[in-house]
C-alpha positions in Angstrom: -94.6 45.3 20.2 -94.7 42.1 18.3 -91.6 40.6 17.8 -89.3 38.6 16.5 -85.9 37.2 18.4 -82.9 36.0 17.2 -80.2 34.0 19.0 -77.7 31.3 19.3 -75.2 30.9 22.4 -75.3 31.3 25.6 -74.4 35.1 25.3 -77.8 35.5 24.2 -79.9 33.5 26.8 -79.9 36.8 29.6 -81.6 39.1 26.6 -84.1 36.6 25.9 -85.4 35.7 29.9 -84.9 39.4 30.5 -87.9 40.0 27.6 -90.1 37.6 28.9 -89.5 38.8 32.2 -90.8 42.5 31.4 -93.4 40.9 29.3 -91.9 41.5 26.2 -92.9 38.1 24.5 -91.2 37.1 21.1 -93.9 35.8 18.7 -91.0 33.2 17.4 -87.7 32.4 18.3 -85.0 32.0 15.7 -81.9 30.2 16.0 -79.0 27.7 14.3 -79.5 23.9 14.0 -78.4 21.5 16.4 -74.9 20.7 16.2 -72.6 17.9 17.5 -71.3 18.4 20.4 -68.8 17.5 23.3 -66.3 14.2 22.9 -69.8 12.2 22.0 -70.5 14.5 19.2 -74.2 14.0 20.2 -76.7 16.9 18.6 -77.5 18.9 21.0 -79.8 21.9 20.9 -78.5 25.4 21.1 -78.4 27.5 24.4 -81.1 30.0 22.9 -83.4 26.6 21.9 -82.8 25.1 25.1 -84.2 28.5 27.0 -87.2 29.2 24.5 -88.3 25.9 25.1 -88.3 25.8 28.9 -90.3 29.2 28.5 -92.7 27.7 26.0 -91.9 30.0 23.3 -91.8 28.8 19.6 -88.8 27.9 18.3 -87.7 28.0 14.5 -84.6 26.6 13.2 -83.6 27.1 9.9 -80.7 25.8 7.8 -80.3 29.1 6.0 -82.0 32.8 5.9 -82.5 32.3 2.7 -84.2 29.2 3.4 -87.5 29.0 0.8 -90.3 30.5 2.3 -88.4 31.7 5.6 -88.9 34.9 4.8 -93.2 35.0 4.1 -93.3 32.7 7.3 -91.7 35.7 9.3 -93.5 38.3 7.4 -97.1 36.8 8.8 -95.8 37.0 12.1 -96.1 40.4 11.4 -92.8 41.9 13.5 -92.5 45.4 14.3 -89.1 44.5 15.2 -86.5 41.7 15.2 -84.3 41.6 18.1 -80.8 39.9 17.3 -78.4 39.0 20.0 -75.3 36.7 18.8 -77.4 34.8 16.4 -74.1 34.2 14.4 -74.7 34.5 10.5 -75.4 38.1 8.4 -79.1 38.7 8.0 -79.9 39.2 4.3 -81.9 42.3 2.9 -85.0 41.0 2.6 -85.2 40.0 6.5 -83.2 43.6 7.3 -86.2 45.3 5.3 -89.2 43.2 7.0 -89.8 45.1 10.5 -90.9 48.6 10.1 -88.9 49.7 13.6 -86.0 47.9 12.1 -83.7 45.0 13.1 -82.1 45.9 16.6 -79.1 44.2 17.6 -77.1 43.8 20.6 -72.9 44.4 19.8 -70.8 43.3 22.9 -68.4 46.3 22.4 -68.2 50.0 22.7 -68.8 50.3 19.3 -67.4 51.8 16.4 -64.3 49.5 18.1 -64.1 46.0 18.0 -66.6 45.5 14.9 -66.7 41.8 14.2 -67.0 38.2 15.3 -64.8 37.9 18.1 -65.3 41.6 20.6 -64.7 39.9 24.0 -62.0 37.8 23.2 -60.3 40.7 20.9 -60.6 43.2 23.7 -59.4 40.6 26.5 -56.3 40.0 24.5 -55.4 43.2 23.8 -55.2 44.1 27.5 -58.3 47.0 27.0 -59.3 48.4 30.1 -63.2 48.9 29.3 -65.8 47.3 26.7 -69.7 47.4 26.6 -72.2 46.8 25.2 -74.1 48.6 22.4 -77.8 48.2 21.1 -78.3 49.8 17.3 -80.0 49.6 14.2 -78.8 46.8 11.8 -77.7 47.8 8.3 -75.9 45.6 5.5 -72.5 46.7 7.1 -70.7 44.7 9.7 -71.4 46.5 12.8 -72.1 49.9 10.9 -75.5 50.6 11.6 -76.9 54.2 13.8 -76.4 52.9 18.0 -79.0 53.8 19.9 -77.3 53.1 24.1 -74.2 52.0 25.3 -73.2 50.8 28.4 -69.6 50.9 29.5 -67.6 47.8 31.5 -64.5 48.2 33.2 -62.2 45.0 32.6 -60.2 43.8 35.4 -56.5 42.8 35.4 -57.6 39.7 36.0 -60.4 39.2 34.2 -60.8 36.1 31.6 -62.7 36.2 28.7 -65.5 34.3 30.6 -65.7 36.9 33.4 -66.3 39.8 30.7 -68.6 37.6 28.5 -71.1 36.8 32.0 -70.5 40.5 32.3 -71.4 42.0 29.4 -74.4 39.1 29.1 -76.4 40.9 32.1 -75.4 44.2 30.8 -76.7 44.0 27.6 -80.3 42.4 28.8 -80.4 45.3 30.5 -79.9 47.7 28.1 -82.2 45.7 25.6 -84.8 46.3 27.7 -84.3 50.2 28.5 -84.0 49.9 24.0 -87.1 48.3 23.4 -89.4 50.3 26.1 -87.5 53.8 24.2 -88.4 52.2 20.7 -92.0 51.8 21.6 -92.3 55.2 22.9 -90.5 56.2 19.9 -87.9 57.7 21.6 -85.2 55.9 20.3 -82.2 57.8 19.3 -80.5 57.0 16.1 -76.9 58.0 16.5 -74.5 57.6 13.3 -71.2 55.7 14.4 -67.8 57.7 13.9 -66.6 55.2 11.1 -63.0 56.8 11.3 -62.1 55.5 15.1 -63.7 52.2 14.3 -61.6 48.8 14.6 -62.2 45.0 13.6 -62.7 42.0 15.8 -62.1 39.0 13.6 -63.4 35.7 14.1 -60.6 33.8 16.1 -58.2 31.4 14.6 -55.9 28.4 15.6 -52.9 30.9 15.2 -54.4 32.9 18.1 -54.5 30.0 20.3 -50.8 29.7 20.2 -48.4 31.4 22.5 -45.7 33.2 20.7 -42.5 33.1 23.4 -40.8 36.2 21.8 -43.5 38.4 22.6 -43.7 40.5 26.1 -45.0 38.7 28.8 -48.1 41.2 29.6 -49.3 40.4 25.9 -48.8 36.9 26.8 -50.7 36.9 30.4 -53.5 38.9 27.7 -53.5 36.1 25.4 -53.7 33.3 28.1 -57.0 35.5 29.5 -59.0 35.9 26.6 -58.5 32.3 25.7 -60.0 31.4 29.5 -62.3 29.2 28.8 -62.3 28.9 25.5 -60.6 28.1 23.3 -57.8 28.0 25.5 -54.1 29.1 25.0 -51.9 26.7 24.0 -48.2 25.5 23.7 -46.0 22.9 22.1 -44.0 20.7 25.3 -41.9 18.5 23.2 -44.7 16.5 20.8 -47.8 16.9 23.2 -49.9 19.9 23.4 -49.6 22.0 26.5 -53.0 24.3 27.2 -52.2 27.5 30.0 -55.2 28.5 31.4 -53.6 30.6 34.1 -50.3 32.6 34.2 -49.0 35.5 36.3 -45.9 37.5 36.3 -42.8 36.6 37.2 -39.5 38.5 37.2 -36.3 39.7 35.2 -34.7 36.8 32.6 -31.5 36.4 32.9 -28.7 37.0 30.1 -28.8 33.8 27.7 -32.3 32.7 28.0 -34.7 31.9 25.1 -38.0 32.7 25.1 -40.2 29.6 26.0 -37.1 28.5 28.0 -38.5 27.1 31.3 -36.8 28.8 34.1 -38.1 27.3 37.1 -40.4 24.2 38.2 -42.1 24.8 41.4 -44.8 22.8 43.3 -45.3 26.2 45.0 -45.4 28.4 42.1 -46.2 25.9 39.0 -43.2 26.9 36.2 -41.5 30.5 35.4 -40.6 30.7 31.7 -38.9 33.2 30.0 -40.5 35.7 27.5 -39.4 38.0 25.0 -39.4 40.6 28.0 -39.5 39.4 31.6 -40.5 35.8 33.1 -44.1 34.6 33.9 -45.5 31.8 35.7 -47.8 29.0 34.6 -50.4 28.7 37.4 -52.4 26.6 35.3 -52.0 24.1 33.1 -53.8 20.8 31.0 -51.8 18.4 28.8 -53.8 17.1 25.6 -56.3 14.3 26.5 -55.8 15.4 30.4 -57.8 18.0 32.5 -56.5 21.5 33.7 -55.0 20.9 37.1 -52.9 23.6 39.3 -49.5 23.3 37.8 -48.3 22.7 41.4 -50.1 19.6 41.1 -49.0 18.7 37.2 -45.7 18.5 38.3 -46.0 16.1 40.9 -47.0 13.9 38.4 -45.1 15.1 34.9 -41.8 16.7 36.2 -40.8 19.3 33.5 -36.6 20.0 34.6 -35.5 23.6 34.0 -34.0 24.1 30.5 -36.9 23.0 28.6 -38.1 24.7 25.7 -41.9 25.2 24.9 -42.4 26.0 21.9 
């Protein structure tokens, strides 16, 4: 089939080698600009640029969809279908309209749940046990369109957000693959999403990144793993920034204690501080302008005395 791919991050660089792999061969690739980035802000191209290139394939990169004339460049391509994967801005009518198999897209949840911007990290955070990956039919909605496979992915105890994104990554080149060889045998199933059990994955915020003492400490452990490795989870530890990559659980608080109160400070263990229910301990840790270190080690350097509040 001839198609059309479009992509951004690294998410999306396992569908794309997976395509050329099975001899699937986009006629263009589509992705964002080059953007600034790392302490340099140097422009650096995209994970999905970087891979198309190394594979010789032709890379695009408008500013906008509705960029003048995007849309008649694409339409002498002649696409049966557009293969999106993370490309990271809403498709307009007139490119959903364009491919006469439709615009297939892959969703890194079990969808109708977790609809959105943000499925791994929203589903890390809130402690779910499973996730996968979906492949279905764009529409105008966000997420709303018929599926057409799922795959499901058990989610460890211990699993970061970066475990489950690598995860899900391999998964769903997988299941493009099985999508695309059912579409061309047009086999593909069109399977309407139950809109009623459906929930919302917004795009993540600097208010997620901050740990909130009061709460329990398994919703704080959640937090710290779907912030692991990016953005990171972070604290206040008097006027410096304090970023937990790592915690497990700790014990009972006792009677008196706030929540943020450090408890204990261990080269051992790295420090226990109190919750809104139960104790956990930073295993961890990466002060602003520093790099994350064991927290055994950051307190052979940066002694934090039991009593102190993070906040």
């Amino acid at each position: 089939m001839r198609m059309i791919f479009m992509g951004t991050p690294d998410f999306a660089v396992p569908s794309l080698k997976a395509l050329v792999r099975v001899g699937h061969l986009p006629i263009a690739v589509i992705t964002q600009p080059d953007r600034p980035r790392g302490r340099g802000k140097h422009f650096q191209p995209t994970p999905i640029k970087a891979a198309a290139l190394a594979m010789d394939l032709p890379v695009w990169q408008p500013a906008t969809l509705k960029e003048p004339g995007l849309v008649d460049r694409m339409r002498t391509c002649q696409p049966e279908v557009i293969v999106v994967v993370a490309y990271g801005k809403i498709l307009p009518p007139a490119v959903l309209g364009l491919p006469p198999r439709g615009c297939i897209n892959v969703h890194a949840s079990l969808l109708p749940r977790y609809r959105g911007a943000a499925p791994i990290h929203r589903a890390v955070m809130e402690g779910t046990l499973e996730t996968g990956i979906t492949t279905m039919y764009m529409d105008r909605g966000m997420d709303t369109g018929d599926m057409i496979l799922q795959r499901p992915l058990a989610i460890r105890p211990d699993d970061t957000v970066g475990d489950v994104h690598d995860h899900l990554a391999g998964l769903g080149a997988d299941l493009l693959v099985e999508t695309l060889d059912l579409l061309a045998r047009g086999e593909a199933p069109r399977l309407p999403q139950k809109n009623q059990q459906s929930t919302y994955a917004p795009p993540l915020t600097r208010d997620d990144e901050m740990i909130r003492w009061d709460r329990p400490a398994r919703e704080i452990i959640n937090q710290i793993r779907g912030m692991n490795p990016w953005p990171g989870a972070r604290t206040n530890w008097g006027e410096r920034v304090l970023k937990i990559w790592h915690a497990e659980l700790g014990g009972q608080v006792p009677a008196g204690v706030m929540p943020g109160e450090v408890l204990k400070a261990s080269i051992d263990r790295g420090l226990l501080v109190a919750t809104g229910e139960e104790s956990i301990w930073l295993t961890e840790v990466q002060v602003q302008g520093g790099r994350p270190l064991p927290a055994a080690d950051f307190l052979r350097g940066r002694p934090i005395p039991p009593g102190t509040i993070l906040s």
